[in-house]
C-alpha positions, -999 to 999 in steps of 0.1 A, spaced: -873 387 119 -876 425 130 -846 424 141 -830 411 112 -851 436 88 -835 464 110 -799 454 113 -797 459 74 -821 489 75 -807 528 72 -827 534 103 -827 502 125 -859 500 149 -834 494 176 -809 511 189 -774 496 171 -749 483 191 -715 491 186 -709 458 165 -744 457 141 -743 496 127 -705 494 117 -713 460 97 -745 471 80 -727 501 68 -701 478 58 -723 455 42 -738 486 19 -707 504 13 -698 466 -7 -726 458 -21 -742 492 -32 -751 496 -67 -724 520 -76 -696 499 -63 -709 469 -79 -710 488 -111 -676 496 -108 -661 466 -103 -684 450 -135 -665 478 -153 -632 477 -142 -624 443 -134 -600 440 -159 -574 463 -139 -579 442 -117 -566 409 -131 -540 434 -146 -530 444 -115 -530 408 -97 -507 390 -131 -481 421 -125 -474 419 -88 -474 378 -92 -443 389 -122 -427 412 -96 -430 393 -64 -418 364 -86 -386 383 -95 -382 402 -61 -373 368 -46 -352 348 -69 -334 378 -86 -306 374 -61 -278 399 -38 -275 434 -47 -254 443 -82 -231 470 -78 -263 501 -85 -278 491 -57 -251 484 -35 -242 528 -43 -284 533 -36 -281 518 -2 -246 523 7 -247 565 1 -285 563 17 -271 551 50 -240 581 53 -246 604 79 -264 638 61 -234 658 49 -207 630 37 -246 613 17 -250 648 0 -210 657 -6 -220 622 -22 -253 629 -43 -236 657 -60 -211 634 -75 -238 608 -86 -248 610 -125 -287 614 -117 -301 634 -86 -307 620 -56 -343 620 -52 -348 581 -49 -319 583 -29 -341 606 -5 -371 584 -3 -351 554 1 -332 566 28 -369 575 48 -379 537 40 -346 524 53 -354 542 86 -388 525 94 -384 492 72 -346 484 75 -321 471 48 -332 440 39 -324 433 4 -360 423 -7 -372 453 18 -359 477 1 -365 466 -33 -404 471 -21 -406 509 -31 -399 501 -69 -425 480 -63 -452 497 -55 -440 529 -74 -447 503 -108 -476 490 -100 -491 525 -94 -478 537 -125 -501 503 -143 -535 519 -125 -524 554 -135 -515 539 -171 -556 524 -171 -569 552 -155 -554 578 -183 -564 552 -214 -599 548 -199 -600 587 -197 -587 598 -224 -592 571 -249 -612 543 -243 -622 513 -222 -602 490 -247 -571 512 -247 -574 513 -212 -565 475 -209 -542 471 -237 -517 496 -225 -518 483 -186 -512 452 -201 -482 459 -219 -470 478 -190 -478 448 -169 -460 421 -188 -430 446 -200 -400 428 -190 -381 461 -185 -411 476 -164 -407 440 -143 -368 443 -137 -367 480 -127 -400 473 -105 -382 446 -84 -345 471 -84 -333 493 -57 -327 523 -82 -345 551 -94 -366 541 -129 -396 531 -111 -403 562 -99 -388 577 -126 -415 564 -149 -444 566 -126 -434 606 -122 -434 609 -161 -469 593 -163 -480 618 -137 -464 648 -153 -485 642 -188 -515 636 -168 -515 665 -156 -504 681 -186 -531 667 -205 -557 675 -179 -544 714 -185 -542 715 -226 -563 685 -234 -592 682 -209 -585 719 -199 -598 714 -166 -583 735 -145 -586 737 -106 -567 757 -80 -548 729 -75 -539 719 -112 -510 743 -120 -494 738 -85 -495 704 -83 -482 700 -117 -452 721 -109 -441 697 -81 -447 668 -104 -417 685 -126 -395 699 -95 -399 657 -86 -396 645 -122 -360 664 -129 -352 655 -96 -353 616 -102 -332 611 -137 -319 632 -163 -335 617 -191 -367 641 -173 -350 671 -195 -365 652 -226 -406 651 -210 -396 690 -206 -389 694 -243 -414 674 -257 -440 694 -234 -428 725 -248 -427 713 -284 -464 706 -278 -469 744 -276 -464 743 -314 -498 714 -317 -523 725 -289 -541 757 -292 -544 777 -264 -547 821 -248 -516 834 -243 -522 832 -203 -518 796 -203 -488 795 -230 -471 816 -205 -481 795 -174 -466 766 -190 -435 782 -200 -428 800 -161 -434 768 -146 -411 749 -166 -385 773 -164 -388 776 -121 -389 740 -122 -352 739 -140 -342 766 -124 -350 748 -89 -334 716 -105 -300 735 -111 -294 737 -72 -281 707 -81 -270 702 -115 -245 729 -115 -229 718 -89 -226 683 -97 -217 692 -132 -188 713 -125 -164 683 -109 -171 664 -139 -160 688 -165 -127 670 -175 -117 644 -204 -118 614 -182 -158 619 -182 -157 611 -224 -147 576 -214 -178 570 -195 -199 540 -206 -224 561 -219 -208 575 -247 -187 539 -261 -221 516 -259 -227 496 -287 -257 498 -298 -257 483 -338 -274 459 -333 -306 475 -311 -339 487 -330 -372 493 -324 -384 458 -323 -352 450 -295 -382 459 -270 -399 430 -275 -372 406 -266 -372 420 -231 -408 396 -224 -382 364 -224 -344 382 -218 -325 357 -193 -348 330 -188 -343 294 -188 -381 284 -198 -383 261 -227 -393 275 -262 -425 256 -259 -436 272 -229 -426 308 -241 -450 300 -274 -474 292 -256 -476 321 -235 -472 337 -264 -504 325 -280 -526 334 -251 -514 361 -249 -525 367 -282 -559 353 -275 -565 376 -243 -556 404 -267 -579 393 -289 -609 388 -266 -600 425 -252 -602 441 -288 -637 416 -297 -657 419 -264 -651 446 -245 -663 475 -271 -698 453 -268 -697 458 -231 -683 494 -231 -709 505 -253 -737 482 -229 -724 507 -197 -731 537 -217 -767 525 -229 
């Protein structure tokens, strides 16, 4: 009985043995009040978490061969280092994904589900960053709702489980307002916040394009937030080093592309009359084969969990606070 009382003791009246200290501090590392507080609070990321890797694995393994985006991603990853950038500069977006998928081709391999895994993981953190900034900046409730919509967002699943760029692309964007908003919002400000948020937008323009727009809208938002003139200026230099880093590269790839046969790109003849606002929500059930019954009823619980999130947990949010 001693000896029991002091295996789950701070200060055992024994000496440990290499197996009994490691698990006792196990043992209270999981069961200690704060982690079990945690976990009554945010077990709802959790189940979150668990239904949008169950989508994404789904789709990662009966989505099929490569389609012709990927093919480029792996094909121009594998070239040997100058023919893969002679090629990067004639690609439409940079080529960061194309750097951090060649690194995971060299220690994973080129499996066709192996390297879809980076898109991945790069969505499902970008669900926990989604609940972290709603629980942050809004509320508990908020929290949920959003990495829920994130979660179940057929366009979020499909780019998750592709071997292109819009998974990390998106997880990039929600990091760049977070830090944003932890400068002009929160205005808290470490040694750390103003660098790290300058690599966040050297990485950001470096993954697509359509980054240019998180640019303008963070520099429209000069017009909104109050703030000294230091910190106006701090914003402005380090989006302007950023671009200026990021035109290494768009200059050059821009300037082979400056002819007419670049109006008849896709881009610029898509269709799109029939696409609104509401198209979004179409992309829950977009090429399936699942009766309409079935897609109804998910539809109804899924109202109902909505429902239960928007009834209960305000009760318990305001219960944690008490």
């Amino acid at each position: 009985r001693q000896k029991i009382k002091g295996f789950w003791s701070s200060q055992p009246p024994y000496e440990p043995s290499a197996i009994s200290y490691p698990l006792s501090l196990i043992y209270k590392c999981m069961f200690s009040n704060k982690i079990i507080f945690w976990f009554k609070l945010h077990y709802p990321v959790l189940i979150v978490l668990t239904l949008a890797t169950a989508l994404r694995i789904n789709l990662l393994f009966v989505r099929g061969t490569w389609w012709f985006d990927e093919m480029f991603s792996v094909h121009y990853s594998l070239l040997p280092w100058g023919t893969a950038i002679k090629y990067w500069l004639l690609e439409t977006n940079p080529f960061l994904y194309n750097l951090v998928l060649r690194g995971w081709i060299n220690f994973f391999g080129q499996g066709e589900t192996m390297v879809r895994i980076p898109s991945l993981i790069f969505g499902l953190i970008t669900i926990a960053f989604v609940y972290y900034l709603g629980y942050k900046l809004i509320s508990h409730l908020s929290a949920i709702v959003s990495s829920l919509i994130v979660s179940l967002s057929g366009i979020h699943v499909f780019v998750s489980t592709e071997t292109r760029t819009y998974a990390l692309f998106v997880l990039l964007t929600t990091l760049s307002f977070y830090w944003f908003i932890k400068i002009f919002v929160e205005q808290k400000i470490s040694r750390w916040t103003w660098p790290l948020f300058f690599l966040t937008q050297v990485a950001l323009l470096y993954a697509h394009l359509t980054a240019l727009t998180v640019i303008v809208i963070q520099v429209l938002a000069l017009v909104y937030f109050k703030m000294d003139s230091a910190t106006r200026k701090k914003l402005l230099l380090t989006q302007f080093f950023s671009l200026l880093i990021w035109s290494l590269w768009f200059v050059p790839s821009l300037l082979p592309k400056l002819n007419t046969r670049s109006l008849y790109g896709w881009f610029f003849t898509f269709n799109s009359e029939s696409s609104n606002i509401l198209t979004i929500l179409n992309t829950l059930f977009v090429n399936t084969g699942v009766p309409e019954f079935i897609l109804t009823l998910f539809a109804v619980i899924l109202l109902a969990i909505i429902f239960y999130a928007i009834k209960i947990f305000p009760q318990q949010e305001q219960k944690y606070k008490n």
